[in-house]
LOPA-452853 format. One record per residue: residue in three letters; residue number from 1; x, y, z of N, C-alpha, C in turn. Coordinates in Angstrom, 2 decimals. Atoms other than C-alpha are relative to their C-alpha. Layout:
> ALA_NUM_X_Y_Z_X_Y_Z_X_Y_Z
...
% end
This chain:
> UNK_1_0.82_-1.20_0.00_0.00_0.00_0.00_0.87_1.27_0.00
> UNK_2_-0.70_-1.05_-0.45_2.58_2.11_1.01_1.06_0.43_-1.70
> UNK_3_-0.30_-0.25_1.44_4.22_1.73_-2.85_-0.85_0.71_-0.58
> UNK_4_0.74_-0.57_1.32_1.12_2.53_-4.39_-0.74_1.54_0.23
> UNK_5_0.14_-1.10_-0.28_0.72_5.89_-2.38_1.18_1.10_-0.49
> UNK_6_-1.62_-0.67_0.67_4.53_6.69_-3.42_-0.34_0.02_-1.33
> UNK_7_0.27_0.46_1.31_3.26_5.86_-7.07_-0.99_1.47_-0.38
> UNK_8_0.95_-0.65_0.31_0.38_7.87_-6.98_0.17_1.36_0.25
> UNK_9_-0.93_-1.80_-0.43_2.19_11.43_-4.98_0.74_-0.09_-1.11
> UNK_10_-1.04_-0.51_0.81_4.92_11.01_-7.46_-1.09_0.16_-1.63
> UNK_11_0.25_0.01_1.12_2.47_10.40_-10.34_-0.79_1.60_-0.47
> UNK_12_0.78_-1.33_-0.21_0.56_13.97_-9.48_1.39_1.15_-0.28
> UNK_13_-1.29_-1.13_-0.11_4.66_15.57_-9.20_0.00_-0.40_-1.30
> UNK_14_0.07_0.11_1.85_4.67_13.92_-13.25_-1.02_0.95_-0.48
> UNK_15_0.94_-0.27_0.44_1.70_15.69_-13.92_0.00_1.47_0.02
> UNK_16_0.12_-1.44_-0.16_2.12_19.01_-12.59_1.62_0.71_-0.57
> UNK_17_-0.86_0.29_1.43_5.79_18.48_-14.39_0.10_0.48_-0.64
> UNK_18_0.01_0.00_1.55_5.04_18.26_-17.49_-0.84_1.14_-0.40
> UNK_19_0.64_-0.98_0.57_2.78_21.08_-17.73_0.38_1.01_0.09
> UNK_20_-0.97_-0.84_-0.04_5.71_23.26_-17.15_0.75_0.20_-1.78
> UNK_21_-0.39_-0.14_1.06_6.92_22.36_-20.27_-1.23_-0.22_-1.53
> UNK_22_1.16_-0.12_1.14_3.55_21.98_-22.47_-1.23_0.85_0.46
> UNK_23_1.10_-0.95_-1.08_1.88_25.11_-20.91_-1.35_0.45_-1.39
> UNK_24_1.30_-0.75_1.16_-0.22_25.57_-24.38_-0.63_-0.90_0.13
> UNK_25_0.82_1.22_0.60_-1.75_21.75_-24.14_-0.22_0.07_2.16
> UNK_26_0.08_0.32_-1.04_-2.14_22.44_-20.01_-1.50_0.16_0.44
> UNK_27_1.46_0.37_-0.59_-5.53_20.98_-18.40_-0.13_0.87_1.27
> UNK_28_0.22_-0.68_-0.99_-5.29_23.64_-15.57_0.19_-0.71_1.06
> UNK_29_-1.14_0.73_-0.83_-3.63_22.60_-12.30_-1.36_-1.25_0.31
> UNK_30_1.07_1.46_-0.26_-6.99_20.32_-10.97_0.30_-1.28_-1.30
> UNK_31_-0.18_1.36_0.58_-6.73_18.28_-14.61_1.30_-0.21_-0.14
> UNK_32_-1.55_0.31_-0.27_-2.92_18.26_-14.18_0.02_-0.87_1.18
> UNK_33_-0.06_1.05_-1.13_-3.32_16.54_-10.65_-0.69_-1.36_-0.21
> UNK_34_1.12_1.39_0.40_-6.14_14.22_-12.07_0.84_-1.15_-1.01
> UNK_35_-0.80_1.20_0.82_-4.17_12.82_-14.75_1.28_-0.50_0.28
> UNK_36_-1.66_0.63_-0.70_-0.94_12.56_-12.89_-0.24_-0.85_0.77
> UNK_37_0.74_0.69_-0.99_-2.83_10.88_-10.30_-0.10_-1.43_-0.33
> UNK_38_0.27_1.06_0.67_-4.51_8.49_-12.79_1.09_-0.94_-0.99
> UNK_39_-1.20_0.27_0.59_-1.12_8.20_-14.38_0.76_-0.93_0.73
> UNK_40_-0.57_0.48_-1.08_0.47_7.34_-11.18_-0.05_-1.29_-0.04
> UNK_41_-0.03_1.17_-0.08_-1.53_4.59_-10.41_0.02_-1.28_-0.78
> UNK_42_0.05_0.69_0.99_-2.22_3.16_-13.60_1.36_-0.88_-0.17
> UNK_43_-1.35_0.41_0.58_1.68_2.82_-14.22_0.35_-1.41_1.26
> UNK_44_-0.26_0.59_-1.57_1.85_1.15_-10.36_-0.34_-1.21_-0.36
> UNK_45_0.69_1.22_0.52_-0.72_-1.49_-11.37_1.08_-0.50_-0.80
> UNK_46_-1.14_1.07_1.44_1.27_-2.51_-14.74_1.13_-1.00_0.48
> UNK_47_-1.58_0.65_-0.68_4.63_-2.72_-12.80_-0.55_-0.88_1.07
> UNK_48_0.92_1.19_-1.03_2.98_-4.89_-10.30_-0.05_-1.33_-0.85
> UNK_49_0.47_1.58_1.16_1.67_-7.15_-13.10_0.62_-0.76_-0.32
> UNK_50_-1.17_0.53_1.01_4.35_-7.45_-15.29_1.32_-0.10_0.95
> UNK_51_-0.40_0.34_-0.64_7.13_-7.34_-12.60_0.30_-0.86_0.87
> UNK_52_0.19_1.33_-1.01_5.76_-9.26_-10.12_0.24_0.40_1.45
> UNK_53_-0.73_-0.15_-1.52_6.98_-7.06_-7.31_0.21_1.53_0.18
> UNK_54_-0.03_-1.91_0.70_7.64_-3.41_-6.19_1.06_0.48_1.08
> UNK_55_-1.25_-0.43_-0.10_10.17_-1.45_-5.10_-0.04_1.75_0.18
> UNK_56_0.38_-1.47_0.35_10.90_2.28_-4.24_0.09_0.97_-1.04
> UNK_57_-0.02_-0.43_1.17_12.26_3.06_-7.15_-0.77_-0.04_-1.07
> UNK_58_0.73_0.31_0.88_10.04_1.42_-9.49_-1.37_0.14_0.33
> UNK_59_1.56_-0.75_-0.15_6.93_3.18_-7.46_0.27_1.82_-0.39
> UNK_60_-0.66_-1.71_0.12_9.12_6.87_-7.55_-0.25_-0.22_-1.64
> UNK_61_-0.16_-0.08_1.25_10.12_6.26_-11.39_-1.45_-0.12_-0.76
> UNK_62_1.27_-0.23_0.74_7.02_5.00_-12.66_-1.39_0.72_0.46
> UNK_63_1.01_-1.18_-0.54_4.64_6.91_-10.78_0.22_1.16_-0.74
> UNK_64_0.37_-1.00_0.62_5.98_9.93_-12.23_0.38_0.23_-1.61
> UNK_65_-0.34_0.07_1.03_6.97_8.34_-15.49_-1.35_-0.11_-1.02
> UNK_66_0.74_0.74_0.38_3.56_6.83_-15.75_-1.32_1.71_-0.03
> UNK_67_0.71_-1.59_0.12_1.90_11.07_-14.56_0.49_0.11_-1.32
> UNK_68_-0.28_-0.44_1.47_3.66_12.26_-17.45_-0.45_-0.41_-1.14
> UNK_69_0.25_0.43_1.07_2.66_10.15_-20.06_-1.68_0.21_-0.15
> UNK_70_1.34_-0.52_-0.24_-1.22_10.39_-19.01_-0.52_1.49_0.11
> UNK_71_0.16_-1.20_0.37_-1.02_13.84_-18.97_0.49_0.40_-0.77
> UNK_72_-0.35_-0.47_1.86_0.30_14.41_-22.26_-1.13_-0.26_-0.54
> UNK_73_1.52_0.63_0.12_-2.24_12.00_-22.93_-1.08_0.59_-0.62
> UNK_74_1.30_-0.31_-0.28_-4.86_13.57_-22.11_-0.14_1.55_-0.63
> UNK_75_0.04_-1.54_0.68_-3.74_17.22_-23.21_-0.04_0.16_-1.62
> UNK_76_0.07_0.14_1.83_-3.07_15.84_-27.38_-1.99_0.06_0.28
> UNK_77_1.26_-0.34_0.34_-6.95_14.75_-26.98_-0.40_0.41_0.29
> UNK_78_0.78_-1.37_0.23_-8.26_17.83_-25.54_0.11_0.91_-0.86
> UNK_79_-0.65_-0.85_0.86_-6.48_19.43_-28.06_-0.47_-0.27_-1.58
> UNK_80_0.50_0.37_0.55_-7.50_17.22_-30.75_-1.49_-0.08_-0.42
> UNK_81_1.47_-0.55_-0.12_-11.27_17.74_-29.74_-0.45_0.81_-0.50
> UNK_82_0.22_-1.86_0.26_-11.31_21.59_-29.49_0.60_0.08_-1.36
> UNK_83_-0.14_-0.68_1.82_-9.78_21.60_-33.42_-0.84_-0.50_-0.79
> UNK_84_1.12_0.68_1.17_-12.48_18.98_-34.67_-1.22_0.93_-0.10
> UNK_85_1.21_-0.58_-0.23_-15.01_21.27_-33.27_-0.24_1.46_-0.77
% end
């Protein structure tokens, strides 16, 4: 439990991150925490799966390897949306 809280804080520090450096595709700090969040744990789960096991590093790293990528994510298809429209 105590991994997948490290997973999920670091996956919110990915999230709020990355929108330092993609401040034109940024979901405003609430959907920056949401998808870092959902990033977090998502990534936690996987490494769990596929691992088999967990570790602090591999809750630190992918927690906020796993924010980042979900909040990119999530900022191409808001972005993608708002131009179809």
């Amino acid at each position: 439990m105590l991994y997948f809280l490290i997973s999920a804080i670091c996956g919110i520090g990915g999230g709020i991150f990355s929108s330092q450096f993609f401040k034109e595709y940024s979901l405003g700090m609430l959907g920056n925490v949401i998808t870092g969040f959902l990033g977090g744990i998502a990534t936690h789960t996987l490494i769990v799966l596929v691992v088999g096991g967990t570790g602090w590093v591999l809750a630190i790293v992918g927690g906020f390897i796993g924010g980042v990528i979900v909040r990119v994510a999530f900022s191409i298809i808001r972005q993608r949306m708002s131009s179809d429209s």
